[in-house]
C-alpha positions, 0 to 999 in steps of 0.5 A: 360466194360471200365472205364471212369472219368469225371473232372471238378472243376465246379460240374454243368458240371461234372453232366450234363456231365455224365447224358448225357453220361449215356443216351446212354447205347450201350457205356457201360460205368462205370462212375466215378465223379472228381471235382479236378484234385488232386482228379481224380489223388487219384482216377488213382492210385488206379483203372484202368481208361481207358477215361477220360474227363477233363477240360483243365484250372483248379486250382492247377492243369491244364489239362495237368499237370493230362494228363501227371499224368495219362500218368504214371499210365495208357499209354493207357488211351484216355484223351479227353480235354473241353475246351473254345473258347479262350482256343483252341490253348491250346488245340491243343497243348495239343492234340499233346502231348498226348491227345485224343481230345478236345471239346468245353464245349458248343458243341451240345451233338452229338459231345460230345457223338461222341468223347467218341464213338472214344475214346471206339472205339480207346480202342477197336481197341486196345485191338483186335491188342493187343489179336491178338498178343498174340494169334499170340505168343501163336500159335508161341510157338506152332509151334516152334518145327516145325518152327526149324526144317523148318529152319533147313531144310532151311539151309540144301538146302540153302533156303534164303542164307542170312546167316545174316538172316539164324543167325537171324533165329536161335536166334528168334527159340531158336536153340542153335547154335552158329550162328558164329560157324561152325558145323558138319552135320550128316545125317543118312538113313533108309535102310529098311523100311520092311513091313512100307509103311504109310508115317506118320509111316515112318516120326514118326520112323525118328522122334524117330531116331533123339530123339535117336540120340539127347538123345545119342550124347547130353551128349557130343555136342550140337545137332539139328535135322531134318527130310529131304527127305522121309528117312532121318535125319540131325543133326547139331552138335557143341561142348559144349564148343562153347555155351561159345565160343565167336567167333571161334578161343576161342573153340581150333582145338583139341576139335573139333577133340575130337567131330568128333571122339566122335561122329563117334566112338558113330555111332555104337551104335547109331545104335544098338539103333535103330535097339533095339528100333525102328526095323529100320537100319541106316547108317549114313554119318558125314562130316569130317570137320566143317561148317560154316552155309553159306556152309551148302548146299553144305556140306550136298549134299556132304553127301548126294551123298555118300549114292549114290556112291558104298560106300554107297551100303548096310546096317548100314553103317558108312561113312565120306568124311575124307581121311583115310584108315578108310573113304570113299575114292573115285578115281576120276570116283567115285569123279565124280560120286559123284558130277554128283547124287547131281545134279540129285536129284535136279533134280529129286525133280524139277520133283515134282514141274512140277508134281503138277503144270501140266507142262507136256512138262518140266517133260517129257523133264526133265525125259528124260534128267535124265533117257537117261544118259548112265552114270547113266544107267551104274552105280552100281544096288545101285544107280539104286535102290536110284534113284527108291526111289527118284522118288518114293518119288517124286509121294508118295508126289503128292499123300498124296497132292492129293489123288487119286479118284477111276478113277485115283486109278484104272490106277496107280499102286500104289504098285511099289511106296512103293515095289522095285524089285532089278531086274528091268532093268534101262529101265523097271523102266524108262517106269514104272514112264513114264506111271505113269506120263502119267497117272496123267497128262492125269487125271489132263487134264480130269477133267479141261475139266469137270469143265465147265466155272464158275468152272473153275474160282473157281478153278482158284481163289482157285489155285492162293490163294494156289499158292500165291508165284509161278508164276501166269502169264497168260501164266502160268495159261493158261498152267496149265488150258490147255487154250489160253493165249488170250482165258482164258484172255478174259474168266476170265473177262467174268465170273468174271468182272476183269482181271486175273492179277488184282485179282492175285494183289489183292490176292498178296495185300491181302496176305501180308497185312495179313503177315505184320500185323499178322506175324514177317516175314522181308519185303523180306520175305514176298515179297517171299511168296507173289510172288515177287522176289525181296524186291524193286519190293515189296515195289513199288507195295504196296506203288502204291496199298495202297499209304504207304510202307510195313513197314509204313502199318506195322506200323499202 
């Protein structure tokens, strides 16, 4: 229930005004009577008064005068002016100043009941943004510890390399890097999994690997972590002495060094830990110099490729790319090599996109591409095995989005997922995730064929709204729907009444108005999750859709 005070120095208008408004019970109103506007300011600094109706010329104190008052206690209060006929200018330039509204104090009871049924709609619009906010930080603060690691995991693969807004980022998250300082990455490798095959216990033992880690190195650095991949773990780590550091010349080159030596001489026994308390081996990669955030990507598939050279053939390993007798150090053919399988897990990963989304022709192109390189057939029995579990994450990733019904279980050997054989040929592992795909591809067809026309639209619809941000053209959408560009165009608008690109617009609109009122995402962000790639393409088709830009919607 709101609060309202009515002010006038004449009584007569004062009573007849709250009489009438207390008439109307849906407003629910708890009124309060002032005959002076030293009495309503006496009454405002002692009780919250959320409208108030008042005269505009009154002794002593004017209308304006108390709206200015009441503006010092309470900034939200709707003050709404009574006013005569040769006072209405003065009223109007009363309303820009602060006011709600102003009415003629001999208007018909309609219009005067109507401006206090805006004012308590205004007040309710109010408190429901300012709710929805709160609850929108309260959900924030939930979610950050896995928003930081999304973040973390951003920078890793280079995802939005705006390193200003990768900076950003980590201050809105609370990560405690220095944003202007580089840092050492750190990834570490479950060598075994043994007899865990659930992918949730799998991702809570990384989860206990890097508390380990972060408990163990934490004394001495500053250190991050995330989950990447299907087995590993990344950690970002910076000397101590850098959250007092304002730029990076004040931290000196031999802390640094002291942090790399502490840190790879602490692998050991980070190691033993794991091994003690989670039953879990790992090897660890930690790149020999610091980074700046923008070379993160880069830095950390360089760590990444020495688990696949022959250096990273075996057990709790301690690996570096430093050049020394104690590190790895690679001949040229092996540097190569390096390069070649940073590249071809990109690869591999782009496989599961062409997985999830039906594109059979560019998955077969690509994993032949990948599997037909004498260079990789001819690689160590290690490499083979890495480039099995990549795979293999790559189908236990679409089955945990998709699980598989009894029809589709029954012809995918699930099992050759999660058990390697050491002896399987490069050919017979090739032909094994061939089939695999074949399968699923083949499945996917059938059950598009099943769904008859109207729920073919319903799957379509629920595709798009899930698929916002990737490419929703309709020669894309056809593909996936195994159509006709020119049938399925024509089938849409038949079933639903509108064409297929005007409701991919219409979710789009929907999507990001959603996102600019409910969430801190920038202008091109949201223009990201929303499909478009860039921020001017945006902000044209919003402003054509709803006649404002994004941040003027924002701004409502």
């Amino acid at each position: 229930m709101y609060r309202m005070m009515v002010v006038d120095d004449l009584p007569i208008i004062v009573d007849r005004m709250v009489r009438l408004i207390d008439e109307h019970e849906q407003l629910e109103l708890e009124l309060i009577k002032a005959y002076s506007a030293f009495e309503a300011l006496d009454l405002l600094k002692k009780i919250k008064i959320d409208i108030v109706l008042t005269d505009i010329k009154m002794p002593g104190m004017e209308g304006i005068e108390l709206l200015h008052e009441i503006r010092k206690y309470w900034p939200r209060c709707k003050v709404i002016f009574l006013t005569s006929y040769d006072e209405f200018h003065y009223a109007k330039s009363a309303i820009s100043g602060g006011g709600f509204d102003f009415i003629l104090k001999f208007e018909s009871d309609e219009v005067i009941i109507e401006s206090v049924q805006k004012a308590v709609a205004a007040l309710h619009d109010e408190y429901a943004a300012l709710k929805q906010l709160h609850e929108a930080q309260m959900q924030k603060r939930q979610m950050i510890p896995l928003l930081q690691e999304q973040a973390l995991s951003h920078l890793l693969y280079g995802k939005g390399r705006d390193i200003h807004g990768g900076k950003e980022t980590l201050r809105e998250l609370d990560i405690p890097l220095q944003s202007d300082m580089p840092v050492y990455v750190l990834v570490g490798r479950a060598d075994d999994w043994g007899t865990i095959t659930g992918a949730a216990d799998r991702k809570l033992l990384l989860y206990a690997a890097r508390n380990v880690a972060e408990e163990l190195l934490g004394v001495s650095v500053v250190i991050v972590s995330a989950t990447v991949e299907e087995s590993k773990i990344a950690c970002l780590l910076q000397p101590k002495a850098c959250l007092n550091a304002a730029r990076q010349e004040a931290v000196p080159a031999d802390v640094w060094e002291r942090t790399f030596s502490f840190v790879f001489e602490s692998l050991p026994f980070l190691q033993s830990t794991c091994r003690d308390l989670l039953k879990l081996q790992f090897s660890f990669a930690l790149g020999a110099e610091p980074v700046p955030l923008s070379q993160l990507p880069e830095a950390f598939d360089q760590l990444r490729s020495l688990f696949l050279s022959h250096a990273g053939a075996g057990k709790e390993l301690r690996l570096t790319d430093r050049k020394s007798a104690a590190a790895d150090n690679p001949s040229a053919a092996a540097a190569a090599q390096h390069k070649m399988q940073s590249f071809v897990i990109k690869k591999i990963e782009l496989l599961g996109h062409y997985l999830e989304t039906g594109m059979k022709a560019e998955f077969d192109q690509l994993y032949e591409e990948i599997m037909d390189d004498p260079a990789r057939q001819s690689a160590s029995g290690f490499l083979k095995l890495e480039v099995h579990h990549t795979l293999a994450s790559v189908f236990l990733s679409y089955f945990r989005l998709h699980p598989p019904n009894p029809s589709l279980f029954a012809i995918v050997e699930l099992g050759k997922l999660t058990q390697t054989d050491p002896d399987l040929s490069w050919e017979e592992m090739k032909a094994s995730f061939a089939t695999m795909a074949d399968r699923i591809f083949a499945h996917k067809a059938a059950e598009t064929k099943e769904i008859g026309k109207e729920n073919l639209i319903l799957w379509l619809n629920d595709y798009i709204g899930k698929h916002i941000a990737e490419d929703l053209s309709l020669a894309r959408l056809a593909e996936i729907v195994h159509l006709s560009p020119v049938y399925l165009s024509r089938l849409y608008i038949q079933t639903a009444g509108v064409g297929i690109s005007d409701y991919v617009n219409m979710c789009r609109m929907d999507k990001a108005k959603e996102l600019l009122k409910n969430t801190h995402f920038k202008i091109y962000e949201i223009a990201e999750k929303v499909g478009y790639d860039s921020a001017l393409s945006f902000i044209r088709f919003f402003k054509k859709q709803m006649n404002m830009t994004p941040q003027e919607y924002r701004n409502l």
